[in-house]
GUVEX-308457 format. One line per 5 residues: number of its first residue (from 0); their letters; for each residue x, y, z of C-alpha. Coordinates in nm, 4 decimals. Example, Ala and Ser with C-alpha at 12.3 -4.5 7.8 and 13.67 -1.06 7.14 Angstrom:
0	AS	1.2300:-0.4500:0.7800; 1.3670:-0.1060:0.7140 $
***
This chain:
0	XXXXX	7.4758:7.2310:0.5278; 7.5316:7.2291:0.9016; 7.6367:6.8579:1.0820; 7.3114:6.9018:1.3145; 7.0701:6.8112:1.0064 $
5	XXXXX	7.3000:6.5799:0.8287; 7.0819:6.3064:0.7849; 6.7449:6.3131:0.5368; 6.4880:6.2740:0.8020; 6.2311:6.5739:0.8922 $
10	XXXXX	6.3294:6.8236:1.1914; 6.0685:6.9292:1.3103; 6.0203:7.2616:1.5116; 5.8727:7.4554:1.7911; 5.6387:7.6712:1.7039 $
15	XXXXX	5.4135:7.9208:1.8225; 5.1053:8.0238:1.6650; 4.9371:8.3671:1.7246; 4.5974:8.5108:1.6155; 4.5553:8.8905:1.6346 $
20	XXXXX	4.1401:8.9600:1.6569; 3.9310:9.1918:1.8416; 3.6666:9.0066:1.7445; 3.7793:8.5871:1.7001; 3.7612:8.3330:1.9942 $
25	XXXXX	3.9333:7.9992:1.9859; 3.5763:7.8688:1.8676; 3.5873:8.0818:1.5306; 3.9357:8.1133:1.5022; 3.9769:7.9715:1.1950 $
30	XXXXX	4.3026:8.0735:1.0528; 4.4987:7.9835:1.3313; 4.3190:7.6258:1.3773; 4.4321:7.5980:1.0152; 4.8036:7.7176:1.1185 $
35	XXXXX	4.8002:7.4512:1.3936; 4.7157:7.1411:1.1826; 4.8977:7.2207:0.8929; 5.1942:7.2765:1.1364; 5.1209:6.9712:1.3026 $
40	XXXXX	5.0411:6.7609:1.0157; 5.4265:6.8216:0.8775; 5.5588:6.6970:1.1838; 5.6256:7.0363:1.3908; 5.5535:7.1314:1.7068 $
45	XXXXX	5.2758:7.3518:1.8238; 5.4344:7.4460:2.1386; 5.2291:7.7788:2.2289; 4.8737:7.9193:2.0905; 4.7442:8.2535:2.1897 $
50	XXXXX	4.4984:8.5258:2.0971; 4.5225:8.8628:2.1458; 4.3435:9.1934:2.0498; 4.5398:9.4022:1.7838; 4.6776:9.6065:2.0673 $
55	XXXXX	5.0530:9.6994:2.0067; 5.1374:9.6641:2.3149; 5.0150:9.3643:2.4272; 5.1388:9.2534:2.0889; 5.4939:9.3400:2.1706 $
60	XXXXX	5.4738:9.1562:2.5204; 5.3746:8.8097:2.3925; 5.6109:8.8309:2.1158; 5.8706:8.9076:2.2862; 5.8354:8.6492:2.5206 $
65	XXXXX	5.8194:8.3932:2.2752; 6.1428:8.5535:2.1133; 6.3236:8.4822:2.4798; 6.1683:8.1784:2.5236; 6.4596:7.9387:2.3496 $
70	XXXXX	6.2044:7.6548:2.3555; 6.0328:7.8348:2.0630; 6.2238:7.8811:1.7126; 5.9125:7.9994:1.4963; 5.6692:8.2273:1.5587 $
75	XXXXX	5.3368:8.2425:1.3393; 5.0870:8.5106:1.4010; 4.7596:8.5648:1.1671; 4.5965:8.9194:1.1505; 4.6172:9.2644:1.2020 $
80	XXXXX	4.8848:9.3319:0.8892; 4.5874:9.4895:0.6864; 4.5420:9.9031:0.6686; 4.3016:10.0031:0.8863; 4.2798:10.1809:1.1443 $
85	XXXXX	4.3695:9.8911:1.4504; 4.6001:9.6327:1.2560; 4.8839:9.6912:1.3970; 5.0867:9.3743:1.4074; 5.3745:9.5286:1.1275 $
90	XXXXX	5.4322:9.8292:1.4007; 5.4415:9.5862:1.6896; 5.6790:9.3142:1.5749; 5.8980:9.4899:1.3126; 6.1115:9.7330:1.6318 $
95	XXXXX	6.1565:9.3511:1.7783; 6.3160:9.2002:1.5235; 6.6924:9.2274:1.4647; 6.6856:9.1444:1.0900; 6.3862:9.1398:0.8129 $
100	XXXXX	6.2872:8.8883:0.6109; 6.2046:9.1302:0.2926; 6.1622:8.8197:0.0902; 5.8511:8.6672:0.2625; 5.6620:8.9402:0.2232 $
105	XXXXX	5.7634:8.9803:-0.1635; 5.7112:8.5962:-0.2116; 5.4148:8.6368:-0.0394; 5.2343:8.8743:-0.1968; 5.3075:8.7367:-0.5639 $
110	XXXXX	5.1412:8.3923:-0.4934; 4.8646:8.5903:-0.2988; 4.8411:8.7352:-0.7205; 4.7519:8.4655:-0.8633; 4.4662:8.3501:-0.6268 $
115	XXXXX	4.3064:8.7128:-0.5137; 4.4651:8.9848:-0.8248; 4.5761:9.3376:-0.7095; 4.4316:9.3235:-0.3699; 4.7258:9.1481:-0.2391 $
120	XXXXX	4.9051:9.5191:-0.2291; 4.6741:9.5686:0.0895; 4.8906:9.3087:0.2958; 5.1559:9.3790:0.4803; 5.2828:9.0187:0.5228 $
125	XXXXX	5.6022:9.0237:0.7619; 5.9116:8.7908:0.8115; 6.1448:8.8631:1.0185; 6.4643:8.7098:1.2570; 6.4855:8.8333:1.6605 $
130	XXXXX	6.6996:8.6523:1.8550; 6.7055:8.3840:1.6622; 6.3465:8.3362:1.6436; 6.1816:8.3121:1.3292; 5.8823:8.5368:1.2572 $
135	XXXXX	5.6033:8.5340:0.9987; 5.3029:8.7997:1.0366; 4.9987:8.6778:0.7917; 4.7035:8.8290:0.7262; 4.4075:8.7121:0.9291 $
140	XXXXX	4.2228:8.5310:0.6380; 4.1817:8.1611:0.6212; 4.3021:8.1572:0.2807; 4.5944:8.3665:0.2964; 4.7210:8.1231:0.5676 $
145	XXXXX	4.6447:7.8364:0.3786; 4.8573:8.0549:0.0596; 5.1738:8.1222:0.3085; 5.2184:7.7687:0.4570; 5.1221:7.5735:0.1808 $
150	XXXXX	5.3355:7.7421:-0.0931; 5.6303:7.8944:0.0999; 5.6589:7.7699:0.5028; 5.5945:7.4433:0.4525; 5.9435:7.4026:0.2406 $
155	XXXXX	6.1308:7.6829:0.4345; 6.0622:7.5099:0.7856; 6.1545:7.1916:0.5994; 6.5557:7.1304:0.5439; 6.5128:6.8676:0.2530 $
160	XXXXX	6.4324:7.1630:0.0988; 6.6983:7.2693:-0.1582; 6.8928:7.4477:-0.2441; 6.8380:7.5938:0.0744; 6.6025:7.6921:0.3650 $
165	XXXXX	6.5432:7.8570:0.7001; 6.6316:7.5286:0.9138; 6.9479:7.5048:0.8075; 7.0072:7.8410:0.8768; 6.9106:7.7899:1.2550 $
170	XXXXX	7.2286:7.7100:1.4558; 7.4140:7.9929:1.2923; 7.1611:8.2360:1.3966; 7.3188:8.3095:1.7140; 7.6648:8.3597:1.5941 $
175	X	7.8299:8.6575:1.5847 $
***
């Protein structure tokens, strides 16, 4: 384990939460209210909280300025990873990202199983690593956010968790 998280105590991060709707204002956004506190409520950091239409390209643009940003180490975003016609998010953040995260979206979808059966194939839940910026793309139900931080960020954005996790990871991110 890296010196910088030595000690037992929580570290919390920065994190950015995004919801992709073409219909959702900050008044019904459920999903990413529920993102927030549960965020919150561990001891992060809700540095930045947006929403946007699921338009690709305005997609790219405020992920990628969260990726430069080095004030913000996780990036959250809820919606647009279903099959029709506008989600989109998969297209927009996957060209941005410099490694994948194949695992979330595995781990993901077999605890999605147990709660909703086969229709968790429709997801196209998304981790990924871009500049050293963690990103997870949920689905844009209130339950499938509640699934993803409950029974896989909360301990991966936590480095008591063992054997190991993504915070420990973070300083070696950026080496070469």
């Amino acid at each position: 384990m890296s010196e910088h998280f030595a000690d037992t105590g929580f570290v919390p991060l920065k994190i950015a939460i995004l919801t992709v709707s073409d219909s959702r204002g900050e008044a019904e956004d459920t999903s990413g209210h529920l993102l927030k506190e549960r965020a919150e409520a561990a001891g992060h950091q809700v540095v930045a909280k947006a929403i946007l239409p699921d338009d690709i390209y305005r997609l790219r643009a405020i992920f990628s300025q969260w990726i430069a940003d080095s004030s913000v180490q996780v990036v959250i975003s809820t919606g647009g990873t279903g099959l029709t016609g506008r989600d989109s998010t998969p297209e927009a953040v996957a060209p941005l990202c410099d490694k994948l995260i194949d695992g979330f979206g595995e781990v993901f979808r077999q605890v999605s199983f147990a709660e909703i059966g086969t229709s968790t194939i429709q997801s196209r839940a998304l981790g990924g690593l871009a500049n050293g910026t963690l990103i997870f793309c949920l689905p844009g139900s209130t339950g499938a956010c509640r699934t993803a931080w409950d029974q896989i960020l909360a301990a991966q954005l936590d480095h008591r968790t063992r054997p190991c996790n993504f915070v420990q990871l973070l300083p070696r991110f950026h080496e070469s």
